[in-house]
Each structure stands twice: as structure tokens, then as C-alpha cells.
C-alpha positions as a Markdown table, in Angstrom:
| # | Residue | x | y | z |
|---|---|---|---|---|
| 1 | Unk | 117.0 | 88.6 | 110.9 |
| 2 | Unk | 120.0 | 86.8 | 112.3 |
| 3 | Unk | 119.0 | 83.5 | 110.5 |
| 4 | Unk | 119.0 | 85.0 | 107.2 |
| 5 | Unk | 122.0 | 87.1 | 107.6 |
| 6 | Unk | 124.0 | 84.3 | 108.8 |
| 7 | Unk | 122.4 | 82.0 | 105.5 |
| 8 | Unk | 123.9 | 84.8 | 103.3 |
| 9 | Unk | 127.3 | 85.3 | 105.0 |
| 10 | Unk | 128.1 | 81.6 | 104.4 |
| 11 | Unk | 127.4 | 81.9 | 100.9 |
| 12 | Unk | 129.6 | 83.2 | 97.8 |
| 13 | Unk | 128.6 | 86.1 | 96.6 |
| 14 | Unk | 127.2 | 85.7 | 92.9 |
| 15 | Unk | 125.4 | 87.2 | 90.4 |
| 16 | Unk | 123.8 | 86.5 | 86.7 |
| 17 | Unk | 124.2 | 89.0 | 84.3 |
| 18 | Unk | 120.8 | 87.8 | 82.4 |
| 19 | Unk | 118.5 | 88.2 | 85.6 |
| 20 | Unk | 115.2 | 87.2 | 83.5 |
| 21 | Unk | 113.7 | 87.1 | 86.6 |
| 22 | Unk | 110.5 | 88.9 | 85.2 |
| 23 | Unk | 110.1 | 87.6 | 82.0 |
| 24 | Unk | 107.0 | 85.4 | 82.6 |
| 25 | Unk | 103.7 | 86.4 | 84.3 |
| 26 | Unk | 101.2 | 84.6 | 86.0 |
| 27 | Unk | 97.4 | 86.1 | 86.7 |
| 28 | Unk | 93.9 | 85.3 | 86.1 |
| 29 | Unk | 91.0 | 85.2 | 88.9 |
| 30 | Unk | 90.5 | 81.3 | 88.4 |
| 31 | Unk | 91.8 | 80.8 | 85.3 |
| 32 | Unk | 95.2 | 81.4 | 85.9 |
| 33 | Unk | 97.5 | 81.9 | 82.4 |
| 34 | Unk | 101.0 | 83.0 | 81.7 |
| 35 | Unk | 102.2 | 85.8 | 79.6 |
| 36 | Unk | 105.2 | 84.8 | 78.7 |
| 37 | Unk | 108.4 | 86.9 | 77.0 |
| 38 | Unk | 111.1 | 84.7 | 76.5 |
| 39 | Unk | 110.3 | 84.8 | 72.6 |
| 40 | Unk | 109.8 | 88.0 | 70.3 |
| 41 | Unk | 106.4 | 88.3 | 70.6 |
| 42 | Unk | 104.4 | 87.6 | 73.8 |
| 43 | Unk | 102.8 | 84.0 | 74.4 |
| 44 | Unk | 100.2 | 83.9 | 76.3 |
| 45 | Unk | 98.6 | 80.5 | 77.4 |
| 46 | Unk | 96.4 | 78.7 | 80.2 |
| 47 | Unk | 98.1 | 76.9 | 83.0 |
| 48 | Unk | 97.0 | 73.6 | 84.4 |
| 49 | Unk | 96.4 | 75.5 | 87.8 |
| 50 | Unk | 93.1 | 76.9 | 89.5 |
| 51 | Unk | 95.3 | 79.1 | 92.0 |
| 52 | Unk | 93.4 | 82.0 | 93.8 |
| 53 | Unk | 94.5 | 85.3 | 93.7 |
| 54 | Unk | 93.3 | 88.5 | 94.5 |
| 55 | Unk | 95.3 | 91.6 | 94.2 |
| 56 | Unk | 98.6 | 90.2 | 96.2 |
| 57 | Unk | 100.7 | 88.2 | 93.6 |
| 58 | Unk | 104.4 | 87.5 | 92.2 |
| 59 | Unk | 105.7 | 85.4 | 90.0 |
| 60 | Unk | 109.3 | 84.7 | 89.5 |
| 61 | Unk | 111.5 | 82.8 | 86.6 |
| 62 | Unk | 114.8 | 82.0 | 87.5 |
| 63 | Unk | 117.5 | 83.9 | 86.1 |
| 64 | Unk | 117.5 | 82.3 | 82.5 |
| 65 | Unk | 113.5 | 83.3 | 82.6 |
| 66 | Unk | 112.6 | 79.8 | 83.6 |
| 67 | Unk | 109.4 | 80.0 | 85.4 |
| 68 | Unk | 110.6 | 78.9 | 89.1 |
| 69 | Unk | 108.0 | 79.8 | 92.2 |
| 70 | Unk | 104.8 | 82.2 | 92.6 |
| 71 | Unk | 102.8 | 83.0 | 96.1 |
| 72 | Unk | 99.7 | 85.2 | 96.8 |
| 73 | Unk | 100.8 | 86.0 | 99.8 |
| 74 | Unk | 99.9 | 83.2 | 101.8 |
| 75 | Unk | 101.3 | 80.3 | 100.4 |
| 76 | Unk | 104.4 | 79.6 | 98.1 |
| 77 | Unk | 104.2 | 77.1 | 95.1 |
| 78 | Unk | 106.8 | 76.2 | 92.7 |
| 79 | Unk | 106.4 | 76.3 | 88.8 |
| 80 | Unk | 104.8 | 72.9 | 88.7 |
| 81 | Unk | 102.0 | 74.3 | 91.3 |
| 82 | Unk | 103.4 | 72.3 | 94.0 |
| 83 | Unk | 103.5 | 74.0 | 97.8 |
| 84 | Unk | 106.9 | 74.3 | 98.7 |
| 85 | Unk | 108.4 | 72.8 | 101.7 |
| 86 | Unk | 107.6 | 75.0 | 104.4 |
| 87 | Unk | 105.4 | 77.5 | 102.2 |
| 88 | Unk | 102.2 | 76.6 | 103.5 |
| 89 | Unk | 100.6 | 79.0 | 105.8 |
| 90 | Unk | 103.9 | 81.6 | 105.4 |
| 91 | Unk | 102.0 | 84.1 | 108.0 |
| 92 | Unk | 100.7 | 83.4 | 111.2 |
| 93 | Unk | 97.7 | 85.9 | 112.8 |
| 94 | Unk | 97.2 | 87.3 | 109.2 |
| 95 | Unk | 93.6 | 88.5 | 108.5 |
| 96 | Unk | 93.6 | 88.0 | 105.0 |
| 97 | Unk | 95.4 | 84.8 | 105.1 |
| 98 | Unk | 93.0 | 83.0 | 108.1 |
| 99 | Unk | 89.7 | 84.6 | 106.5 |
| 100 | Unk | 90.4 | 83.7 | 102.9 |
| 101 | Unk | 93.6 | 81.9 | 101.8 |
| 102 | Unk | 95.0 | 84.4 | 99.8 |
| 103 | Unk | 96.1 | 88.6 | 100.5 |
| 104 | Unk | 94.7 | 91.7 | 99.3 |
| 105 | Unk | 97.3 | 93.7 | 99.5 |
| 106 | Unk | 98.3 | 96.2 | 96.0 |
| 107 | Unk | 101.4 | 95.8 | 95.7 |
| 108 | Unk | 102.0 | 93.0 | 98.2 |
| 109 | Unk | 104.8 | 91.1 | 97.6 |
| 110 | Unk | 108.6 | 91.8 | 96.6 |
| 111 | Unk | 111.1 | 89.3 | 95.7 |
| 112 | Unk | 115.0 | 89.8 | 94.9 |
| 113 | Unk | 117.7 | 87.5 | 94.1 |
| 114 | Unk | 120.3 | 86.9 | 96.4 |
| 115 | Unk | 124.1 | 87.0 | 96.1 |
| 116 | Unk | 123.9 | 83.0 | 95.6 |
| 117 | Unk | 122.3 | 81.1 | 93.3 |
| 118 | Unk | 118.7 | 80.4 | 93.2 |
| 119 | Unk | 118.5 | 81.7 | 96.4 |
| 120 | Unk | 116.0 | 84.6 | 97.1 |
| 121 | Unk | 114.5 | 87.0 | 99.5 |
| 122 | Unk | 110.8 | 87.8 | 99.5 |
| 123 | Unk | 109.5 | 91.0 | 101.5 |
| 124 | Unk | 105.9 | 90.8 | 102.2 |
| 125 | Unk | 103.1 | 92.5 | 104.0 |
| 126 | Unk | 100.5 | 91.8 | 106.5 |
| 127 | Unk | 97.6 | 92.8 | 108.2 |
| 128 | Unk | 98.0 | 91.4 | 111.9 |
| 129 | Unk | 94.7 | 90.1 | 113.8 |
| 130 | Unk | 92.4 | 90.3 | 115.5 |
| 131 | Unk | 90.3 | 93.4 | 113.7 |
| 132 | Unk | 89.5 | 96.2 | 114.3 |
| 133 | Unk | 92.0 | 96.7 | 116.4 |
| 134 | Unk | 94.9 | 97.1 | 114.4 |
| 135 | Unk | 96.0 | 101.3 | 113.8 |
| 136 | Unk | 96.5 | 100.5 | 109.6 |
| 137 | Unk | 95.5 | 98.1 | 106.7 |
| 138 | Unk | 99.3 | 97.2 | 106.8 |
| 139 | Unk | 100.8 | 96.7 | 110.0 |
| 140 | Unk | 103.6 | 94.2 | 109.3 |
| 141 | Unk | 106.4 | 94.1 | 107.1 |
| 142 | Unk | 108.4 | 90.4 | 106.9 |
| 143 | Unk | 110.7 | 88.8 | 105.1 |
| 144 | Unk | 111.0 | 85.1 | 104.2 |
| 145 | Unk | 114.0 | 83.4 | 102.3 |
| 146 | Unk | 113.6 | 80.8 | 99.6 |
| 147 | Unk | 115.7 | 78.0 | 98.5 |
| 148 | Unk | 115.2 | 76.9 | 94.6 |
| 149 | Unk | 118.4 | 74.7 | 94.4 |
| 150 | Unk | 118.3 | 71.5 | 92.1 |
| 151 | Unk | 119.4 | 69.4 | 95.0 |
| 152 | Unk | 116.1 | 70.3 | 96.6 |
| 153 | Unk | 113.9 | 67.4 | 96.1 |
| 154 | Unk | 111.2 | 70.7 | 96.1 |
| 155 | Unk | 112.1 | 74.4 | 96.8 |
| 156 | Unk | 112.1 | 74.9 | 100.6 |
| 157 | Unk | 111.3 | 78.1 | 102.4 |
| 158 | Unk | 114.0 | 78.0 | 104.4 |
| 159 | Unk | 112.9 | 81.1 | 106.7 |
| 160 | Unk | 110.0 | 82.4 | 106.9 |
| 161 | Unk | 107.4 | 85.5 | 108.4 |
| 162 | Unk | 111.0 | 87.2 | 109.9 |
| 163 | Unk | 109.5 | 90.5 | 111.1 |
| 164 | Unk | 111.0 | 93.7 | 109.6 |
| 165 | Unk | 109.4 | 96.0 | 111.2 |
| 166 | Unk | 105.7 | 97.5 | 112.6 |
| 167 | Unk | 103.8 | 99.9 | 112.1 |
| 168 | Unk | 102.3 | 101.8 | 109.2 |
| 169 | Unk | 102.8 | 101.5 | 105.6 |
| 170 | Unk | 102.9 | 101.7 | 101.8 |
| 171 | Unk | 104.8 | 99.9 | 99.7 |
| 172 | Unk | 107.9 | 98.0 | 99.7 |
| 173 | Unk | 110.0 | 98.7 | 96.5 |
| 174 | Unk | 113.8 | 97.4 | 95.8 |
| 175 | Unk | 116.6 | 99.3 | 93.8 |
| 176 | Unk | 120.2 | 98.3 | 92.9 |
| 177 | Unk | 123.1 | 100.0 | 94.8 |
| 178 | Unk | 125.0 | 102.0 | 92.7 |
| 179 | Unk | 127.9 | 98.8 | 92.8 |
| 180 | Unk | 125.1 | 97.4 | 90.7 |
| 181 | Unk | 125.3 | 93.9 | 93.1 |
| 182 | Unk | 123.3 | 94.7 | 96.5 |
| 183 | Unk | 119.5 | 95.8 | 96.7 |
| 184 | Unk | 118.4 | 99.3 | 98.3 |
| 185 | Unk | 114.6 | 98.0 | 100.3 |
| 186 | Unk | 112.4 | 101.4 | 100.6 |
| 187 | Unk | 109.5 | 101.6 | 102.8 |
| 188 | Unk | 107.0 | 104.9 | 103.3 |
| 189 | Unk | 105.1 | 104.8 | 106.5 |
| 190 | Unk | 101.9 | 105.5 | 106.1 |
| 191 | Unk | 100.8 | 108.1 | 109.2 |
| 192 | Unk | 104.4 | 109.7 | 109.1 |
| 193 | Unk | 106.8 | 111.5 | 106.7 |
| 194 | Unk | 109.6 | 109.0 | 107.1 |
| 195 | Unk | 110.9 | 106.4 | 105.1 |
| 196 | Unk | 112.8 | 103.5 | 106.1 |
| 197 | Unk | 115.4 | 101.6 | 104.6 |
| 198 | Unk | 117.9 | 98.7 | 104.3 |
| 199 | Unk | 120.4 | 97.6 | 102.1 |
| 200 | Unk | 121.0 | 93.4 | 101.0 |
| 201 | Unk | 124.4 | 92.5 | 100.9 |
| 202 | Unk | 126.3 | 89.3 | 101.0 |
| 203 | Unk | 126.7 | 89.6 | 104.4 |
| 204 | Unk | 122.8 | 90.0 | 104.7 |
| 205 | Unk | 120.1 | 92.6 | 105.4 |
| 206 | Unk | 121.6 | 95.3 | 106.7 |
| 207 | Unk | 119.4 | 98.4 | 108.7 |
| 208 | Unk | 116.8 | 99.9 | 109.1 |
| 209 | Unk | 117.7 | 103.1 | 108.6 |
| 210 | Unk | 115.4 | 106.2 | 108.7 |
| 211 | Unk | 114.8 | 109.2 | 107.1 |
| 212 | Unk | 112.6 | 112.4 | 107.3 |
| 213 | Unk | 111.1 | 113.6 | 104.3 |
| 214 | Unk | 107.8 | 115.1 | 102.8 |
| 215 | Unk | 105.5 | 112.7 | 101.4 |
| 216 | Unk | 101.9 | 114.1 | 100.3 |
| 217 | Unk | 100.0 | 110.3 | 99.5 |
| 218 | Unk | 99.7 | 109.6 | 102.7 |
| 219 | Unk | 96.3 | 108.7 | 103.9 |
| 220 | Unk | 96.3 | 106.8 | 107.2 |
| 221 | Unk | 94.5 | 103.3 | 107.6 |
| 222 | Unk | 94.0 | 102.0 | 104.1 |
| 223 | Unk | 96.7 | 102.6 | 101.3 |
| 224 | Unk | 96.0 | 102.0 | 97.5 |
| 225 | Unk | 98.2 | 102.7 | 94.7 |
| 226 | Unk | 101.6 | 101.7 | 93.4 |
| 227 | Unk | 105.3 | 102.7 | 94.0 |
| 228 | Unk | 108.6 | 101.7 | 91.5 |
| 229 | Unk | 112.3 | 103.0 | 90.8 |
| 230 | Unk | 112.7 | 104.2 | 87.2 |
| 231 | Unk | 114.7 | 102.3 | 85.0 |
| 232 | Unk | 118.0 | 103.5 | 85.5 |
| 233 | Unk | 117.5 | 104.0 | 89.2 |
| 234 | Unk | 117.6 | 107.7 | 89.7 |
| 235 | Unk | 113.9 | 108.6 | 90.2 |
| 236 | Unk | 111.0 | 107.4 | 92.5 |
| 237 | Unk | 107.4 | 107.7 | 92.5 |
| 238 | Unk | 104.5 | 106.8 | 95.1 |
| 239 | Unk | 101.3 | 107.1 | 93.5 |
| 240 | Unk | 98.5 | 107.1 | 95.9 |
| 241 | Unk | 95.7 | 106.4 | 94.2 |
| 242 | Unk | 93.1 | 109.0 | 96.4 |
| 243 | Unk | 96.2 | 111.8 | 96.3 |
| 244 | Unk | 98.2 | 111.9 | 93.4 |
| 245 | Unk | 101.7 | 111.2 | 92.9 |
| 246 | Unk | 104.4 | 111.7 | 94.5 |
| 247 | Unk | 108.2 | 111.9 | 92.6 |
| 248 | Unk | 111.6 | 112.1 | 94.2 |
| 249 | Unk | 115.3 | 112.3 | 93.2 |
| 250 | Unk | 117.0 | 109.2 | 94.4 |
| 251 | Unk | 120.6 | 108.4 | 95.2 |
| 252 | Unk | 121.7 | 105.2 | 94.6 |
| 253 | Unk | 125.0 | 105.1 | 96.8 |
| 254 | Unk | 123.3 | 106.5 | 100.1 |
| 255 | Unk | 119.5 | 105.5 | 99.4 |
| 256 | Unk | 118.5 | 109.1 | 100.1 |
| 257 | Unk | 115.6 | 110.8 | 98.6 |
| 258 | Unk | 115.6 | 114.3 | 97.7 |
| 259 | Unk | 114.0 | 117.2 | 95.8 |
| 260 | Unk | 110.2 | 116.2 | 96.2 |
| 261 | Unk | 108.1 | 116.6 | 93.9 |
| 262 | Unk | 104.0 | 116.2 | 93.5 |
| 263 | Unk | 101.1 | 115.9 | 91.0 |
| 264 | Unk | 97.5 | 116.4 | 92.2 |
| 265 | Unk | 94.5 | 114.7 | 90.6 |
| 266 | Unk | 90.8 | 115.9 | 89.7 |
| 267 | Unk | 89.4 | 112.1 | 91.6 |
| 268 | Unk | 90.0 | 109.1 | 93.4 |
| 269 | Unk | 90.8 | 105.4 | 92.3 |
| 270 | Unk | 93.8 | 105.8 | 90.1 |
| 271 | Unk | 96.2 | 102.8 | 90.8 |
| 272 | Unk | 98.4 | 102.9 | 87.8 |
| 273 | Unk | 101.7 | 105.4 | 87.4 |
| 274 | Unk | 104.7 | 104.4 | 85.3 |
| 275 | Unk | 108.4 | 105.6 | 84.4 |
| 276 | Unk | 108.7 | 105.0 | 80.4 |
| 277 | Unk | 111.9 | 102.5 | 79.8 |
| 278 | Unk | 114.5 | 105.7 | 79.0 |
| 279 | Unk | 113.2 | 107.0 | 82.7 |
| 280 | Unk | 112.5 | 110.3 | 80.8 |
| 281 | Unk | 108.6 | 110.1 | 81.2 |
| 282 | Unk | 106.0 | 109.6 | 83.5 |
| 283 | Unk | 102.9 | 107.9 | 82.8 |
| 284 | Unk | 99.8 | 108.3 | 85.3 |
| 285 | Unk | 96.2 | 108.1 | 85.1 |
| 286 | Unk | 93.4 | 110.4 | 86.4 |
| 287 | Unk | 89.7 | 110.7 | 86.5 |
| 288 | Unk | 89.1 | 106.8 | 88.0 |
| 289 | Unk | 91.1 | 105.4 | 85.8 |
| 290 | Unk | 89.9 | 107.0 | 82.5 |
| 291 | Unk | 92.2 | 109.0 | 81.1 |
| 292 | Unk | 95.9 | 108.2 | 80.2 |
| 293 | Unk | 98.4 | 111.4 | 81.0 |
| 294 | Unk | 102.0 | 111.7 | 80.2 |
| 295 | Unk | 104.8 | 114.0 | 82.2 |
| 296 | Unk | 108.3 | 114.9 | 81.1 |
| 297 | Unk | 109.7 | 113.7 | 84.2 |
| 298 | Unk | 113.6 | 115.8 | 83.6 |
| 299 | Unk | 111.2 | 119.1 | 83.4 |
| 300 | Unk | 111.7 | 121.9 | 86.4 |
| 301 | Unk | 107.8 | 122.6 | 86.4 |
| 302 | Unk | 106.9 | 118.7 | 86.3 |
| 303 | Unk | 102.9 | 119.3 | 86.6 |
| 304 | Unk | 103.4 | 122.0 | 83.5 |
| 305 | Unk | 104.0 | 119.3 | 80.9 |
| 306 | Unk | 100.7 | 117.4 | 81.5 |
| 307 | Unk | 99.7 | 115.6 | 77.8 |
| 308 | Unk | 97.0 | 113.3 | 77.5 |
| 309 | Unk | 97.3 | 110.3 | 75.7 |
| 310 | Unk | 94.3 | 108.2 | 75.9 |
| 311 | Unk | 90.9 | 108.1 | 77.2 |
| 312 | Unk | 88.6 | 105.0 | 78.0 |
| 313 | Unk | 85.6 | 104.4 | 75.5 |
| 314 | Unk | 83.4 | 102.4 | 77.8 |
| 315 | Unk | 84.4 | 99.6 | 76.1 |
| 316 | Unk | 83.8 | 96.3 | 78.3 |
| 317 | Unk | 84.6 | 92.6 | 78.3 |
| 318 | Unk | 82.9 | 89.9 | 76.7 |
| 319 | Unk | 81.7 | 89.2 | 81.0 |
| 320 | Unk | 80.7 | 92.6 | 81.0 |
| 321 | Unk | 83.4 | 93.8 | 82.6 |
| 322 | Unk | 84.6 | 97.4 | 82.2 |
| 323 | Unk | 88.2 | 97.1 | 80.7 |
| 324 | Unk | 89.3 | 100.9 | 82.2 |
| 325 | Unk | 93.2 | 101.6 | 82.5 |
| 326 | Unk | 94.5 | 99.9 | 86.0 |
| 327 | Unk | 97.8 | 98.9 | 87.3 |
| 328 | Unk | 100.6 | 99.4 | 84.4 |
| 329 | Unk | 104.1 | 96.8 | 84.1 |
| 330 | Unk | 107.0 | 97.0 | 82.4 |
| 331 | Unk | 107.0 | 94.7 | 79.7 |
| 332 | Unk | 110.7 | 93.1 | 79.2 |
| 333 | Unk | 110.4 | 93.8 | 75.6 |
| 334 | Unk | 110.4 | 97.5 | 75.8 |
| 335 | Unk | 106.4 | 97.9 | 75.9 |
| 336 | Unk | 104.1 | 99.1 | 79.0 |
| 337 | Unk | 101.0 | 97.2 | 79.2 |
| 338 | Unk | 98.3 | 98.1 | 81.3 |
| 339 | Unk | 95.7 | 95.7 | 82.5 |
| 340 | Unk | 92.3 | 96.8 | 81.9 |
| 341 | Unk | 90.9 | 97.2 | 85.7 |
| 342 | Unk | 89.7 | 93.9 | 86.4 |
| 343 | Unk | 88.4 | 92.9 | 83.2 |
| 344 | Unk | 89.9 | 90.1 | 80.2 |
| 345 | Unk | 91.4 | 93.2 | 78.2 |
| 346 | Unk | 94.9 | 94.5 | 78.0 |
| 347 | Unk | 95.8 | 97.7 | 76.7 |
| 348 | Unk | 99.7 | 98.1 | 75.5 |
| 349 | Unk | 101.8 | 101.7 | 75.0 |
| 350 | Unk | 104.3 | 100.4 | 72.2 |
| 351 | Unk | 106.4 | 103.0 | 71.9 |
| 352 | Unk | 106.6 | 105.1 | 75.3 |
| 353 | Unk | 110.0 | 106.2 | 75.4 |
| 354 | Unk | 108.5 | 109.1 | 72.4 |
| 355 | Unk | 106.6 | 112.3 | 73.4 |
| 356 | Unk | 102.9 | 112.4 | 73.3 |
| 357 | Unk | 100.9 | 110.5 | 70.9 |
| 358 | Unk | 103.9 | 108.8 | 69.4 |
| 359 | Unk | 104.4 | 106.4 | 72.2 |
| 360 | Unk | 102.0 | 104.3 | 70.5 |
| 361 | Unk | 99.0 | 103.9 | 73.4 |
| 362 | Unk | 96.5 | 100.9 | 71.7 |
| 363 | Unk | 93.7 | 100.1 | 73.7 |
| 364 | Unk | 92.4 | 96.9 | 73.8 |
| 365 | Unk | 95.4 | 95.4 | 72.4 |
| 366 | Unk | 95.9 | 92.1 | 73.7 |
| 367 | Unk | 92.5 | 89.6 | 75.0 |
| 368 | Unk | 93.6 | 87.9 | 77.7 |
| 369 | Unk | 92.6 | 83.9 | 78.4 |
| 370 | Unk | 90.6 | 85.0 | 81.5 |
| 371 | Unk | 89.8 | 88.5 | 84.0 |
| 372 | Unk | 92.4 | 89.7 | 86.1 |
| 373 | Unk | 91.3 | 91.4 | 89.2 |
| 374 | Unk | 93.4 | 94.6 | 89.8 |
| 375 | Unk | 95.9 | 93.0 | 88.7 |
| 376 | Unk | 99.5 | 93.9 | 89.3 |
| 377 | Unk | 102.7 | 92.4 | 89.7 |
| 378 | Unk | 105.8 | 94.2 | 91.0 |
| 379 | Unk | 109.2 | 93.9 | 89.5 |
| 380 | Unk | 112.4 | 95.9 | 90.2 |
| 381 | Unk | 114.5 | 96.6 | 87.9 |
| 382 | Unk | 116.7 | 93.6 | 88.1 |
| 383 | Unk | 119.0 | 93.8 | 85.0 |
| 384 | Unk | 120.1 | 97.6 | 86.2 |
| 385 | Unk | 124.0 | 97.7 | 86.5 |
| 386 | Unk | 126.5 | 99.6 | 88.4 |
| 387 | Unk | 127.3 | 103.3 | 88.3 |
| 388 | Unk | 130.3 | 103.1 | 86.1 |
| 389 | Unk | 133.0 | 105.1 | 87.6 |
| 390 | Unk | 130.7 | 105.9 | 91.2 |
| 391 | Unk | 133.1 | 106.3 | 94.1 |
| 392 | Unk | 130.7 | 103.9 | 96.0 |
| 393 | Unk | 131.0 | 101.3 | 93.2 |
| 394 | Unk | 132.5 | 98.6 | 95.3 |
């Protein structure tokens, strides 16, 4: 990572306060569309772009919410569905990649905003060849650096398929330093209970760092399921979708973990599991993707203050396509919106920062142009500020 540390070290440190780096969307199997928030309500329109994806996908506006650059893991394109310079082909000796042009990872890719402008780092996974070889689905963890600068003629990946580390793993997931300026990476192995960690700075990525800690979703070879930071930074969940879900304390001037928590499930195949905005509740789904649950995540006996919200009709698509409960986003405008499995259907929970049936759950609120297979898109939390008054608040 000497390349990229060095890039960042020459640069001034800067941030935006408006960080709209999530507030449009980009999905559909073949008929990709945008759901886009810059206005009060939602719009939701068809791009000129027949862009594959399958479940590995991120989309990212620049910091005013202009959309900037997007990848499915293999390649990186810029807003006007151009490659980028350098963003063909971003791995090398990746099955998904050489098989079929685009990754099928959950929860594949994670891009943050570097102390400079329209600069960005984007953490991605891989599944090295040749099969079956390899010990685990993911067996790679890289990073790649972007360039989006006007005085590019086109963005430029300026470094790319840096290895992070090997091995074993879930998810990559980002939170804010309690200085509310650098970026906390977090990484769960997958065969061991140990997480690893680094920190962004302006002098660069900084670690790993290791630590040793109980984690009941792990499964081995193939992880499914979906890992995020609450909104204000001081909880984190791993839901493994064969397992359950797994909530810990987290401190956001040492990057620790602690106080481990865990919520078993009656089946398998639940991907989706959500903090409400307020980071009071916890929103998960059980019985394949069925039944909508909500958790008062502040409670001592966690598992105790199980309340269902919603349950799956068998309503489907007008393709015929079973529009369950999948993966579930945070909607800038306050909303969670799930996307229904891989169907044309959206479900929304208007209101979930109330208890119970207040939050609002609607199913089949909002028809999507096209289907979305598993979709899912993760986001951190990037407008999350400092710790006012935190002796680490540099």
C-alpha cells in the first residue's frame, strides 16, 4: 500500500460537510435505473446503460449527490457509462471476473472519500483462481484508488488490485473515527474469531491491526449476509444469513469491539438486517425472508424484545417473481427500503425510528422500472461527525 499512502500524504487534507455520496442508486439486472434522492420525493428513472450486475455493485455521487462512478466489481465506469482509465479488468486471477465479467459477491464492494477532493478509496473482494482450490469463497481483500478530478479528461484508476490481505472473510464495512475525518475499515474472518482492522488517514491506510473476539456467523467456505455501523457509530451487526445475527458495542476512538451479543433464527436465507436511523432499533428478517422482526437494540436481554412487523403475502411480480423481503438500505431521506428478493418490487418502512407497528412497514410500496437480483448496495454512514468533546477528537 506504499503507492497509495504516499498519493494521500502529498495531498491536503479535506473534507465536505454535505457528503451526498449515497444519494443516488443504480440497480436493475439489464435494465439498469436510478433511484435517485436529491429531491423530496424519490425519482426513479431508466438509464441509457445495459450494465450487468449481479449481486456485487456500488454506486457513488460525488459529494454534492452528483452521480460520479459505479463498478460491479470488475470494471469501473463513470456516470456517463464510460470505463475509466485504467478500470477495465481491475482484478487479475479473479474467478468471477474471468468466468463472467461481473462479481458475485453480497456485499462486495466499499468505497470512501478521501481526505482530498474527488479522490476515493474502493475496498473490494475476490475470489482468487484456479477452483477448487482455494480454502473460502473470499480469499482476497484489495484496495484500488480512484481519481474523479475535473482535469481528468476521464476518471483514472490511479491504483489498483493493491492486496490488503489473504485469507478468509466476510464483509468489509467502514466507520468514522471519533475525530469525525478518518475511516475505521472492519474485516471478520471467516474460519476464525478475529477481526482486522485499519484506519484511513491523510497520511494513508494505516494497519492491520487484529483482534480476538467471539463471532457466532461464521460458516467457513461461503459467507452470505450483510454487515453495517449504526447510524451514529456506536453499534455493529454481522448478520449471517444461515446463523443469525451477530451485535457488538463499538468504539469509535480505538476501533474495538466489545460486549457481544447474538440473535438466533428458526431458517436459513435471511440476507437483510438493519439499524433504524436513531440507532435505537434493529430490524432483521427470519423464516427465508418472510417475516419482518424488530429489536430494541439499547435493551439488556436483546432477543427478549422480538416484535414482528410484517410478513410476506406471496405476492409476486408482474415476471412472476416472488417479491419476499431481501437486502434492506438506508434511504437518505429518513426511510428503510427493502428490495423485494430479486423481484421488480420494493417494500419501504416509513417511519422506523417508532416502536412496533408504528414505523410504518408498506409492502409493495414502490414498482421498480426493472428486477433487481439480490440487490444490495453498501453505504457507510458518511455524513456521521466527530465525538464532540472525545479526547481522541483530533
Amino acid at each position: 500500500m506504499k503507492s497509495l499512502i504516499l498519493l494521500a500524504a502529498l495531498c491536503t487534507p479535506f473534507w465536505i460537510f454535505a457528503q451526498k455520496h449515497d444519494y443516488v442508486w443504480m440497480h436493475g439486472n439489464y435494465n439498469n435505473f436510478y433511484i435517485d434522492f436529491n429531491a423530496v420525493t424519490p425519482n426513479i428513472y431508466t438509464v441509457n446503460s445495459n450494465y450487468e450486475f449481479s449481486r456485487t455493485l456500488v454506486f457513488i455521487s460525488d459529494s454534492l449527490g452528483n452521480p460520479s462512478f459505479y463498478s460491479n466489481g470488475c470494471n469501473i465506469l463513470d456516470s456517463g457509462h464510460t470505463v475509466l482509465a485504467n478500470g477495465l479488468e481491475i482484478l487479475q486471477n479473479d474467478y468471477f471476473c474471468d468466468n463472467y465479467d461481473y462479481q458475485n459477491f453480497m456485499h462486495g464492494l466499499l468505497v470512501l472519500p478521501m481526505h482530498m477532493p474527488n479522490k476515493y478509496l474502493m475496498i473490494s473482494k475476490s475470489q482468487g483462481n484456479p477452483l477448487p482450490s482455494q480454502p473460502c469463497q473470499t480469499n482476497r481483500v484489495l484496495a484500488h484508488l480512484i481519481d474523479m478530478s475535473p482535469s481528468q479528461v476521464i476518471g483514472l484508476v490511479a491504483e489498483k488490485e493493491q492486496l490488503l490481505l489473504s485469507g478468509c472473510f466476510q464483509e468489509p464495512t467502514a466507520n468514522k473515527h471519533a475525530n469525525g475525518r478518518d475511516w475505521w475499515i472492519l474485516l471478520p474472518d471467516n474460519q476464525e474469531e478475529r477481526f482486522y482492522r485499519w484506519l484511513l488517514t491523510p497520511s494513508g491506510l494505516e494497519g492491520p491491526w487484529t483482534q480476538e473476539l467471539s463471532n457466532e456467523t461464521i460458516d467457513g467456505y461461503w459467507y452470505c449476509g450483510w454487515s453495517e455501523f449504526s447510524p451514529n457509530g456506536e453499534k455493529y451487526l454481522i448478520n449471517g444469513c444461515r446463523k443469525g445475527v451477530a451485535v457488538y458495542d463499538f468504539n469509535r476512538c480505538t476501533g474495538l469491539l466489545t460486549n457481544p451479543r447474538f440473535i438466533n433464527r428458526s431458517t436459513i436465507w435471511n440476507f437483510g438486517a438493519v439499524f433504524s436511523p436513531n440507532s435505537q432499533y434493529l430490524y432483521t428478517l427470519d423464516s427465508s425472508s418472510t417475516v419482518l422482526f424488530q429489536y430494541n437494540i439499547n435493551s439488556f436481554d436483546l432477543p427478549s424484545t422480538k416484535t414482528k412487523i410484517g410478513q410476506w403475502d406471496g405476492t409476486v411480480d408482474s415476471s412472476l417473481i416472488p417479491a419476499s423481503f431481501g437486502f434492506m438500505q438506508h434511504g437518505p431521506d429518513g426511510k428503510l427500503y427493502l428490495w423485494g428478493g430479486g423481484s421488480s418490487i420494493m417494500h419501504t418502512i416509513d417511519f422506523p425510528n417508532r416502536k412496533g407497528f408504528e414505523c410504518g412497514f408498506r409492502q409493495y410500496a414502490i414498482q421498480l422500472p426493472g428486477t433487481c437480483f439480490s440487490a444490495n448496495l453498501y453505504y457507510p454512514h458518511y455524513r456521521l461527525g466527530p465525538i464532540d468533546g472525545s479526547s481522541c477528537d483530533t
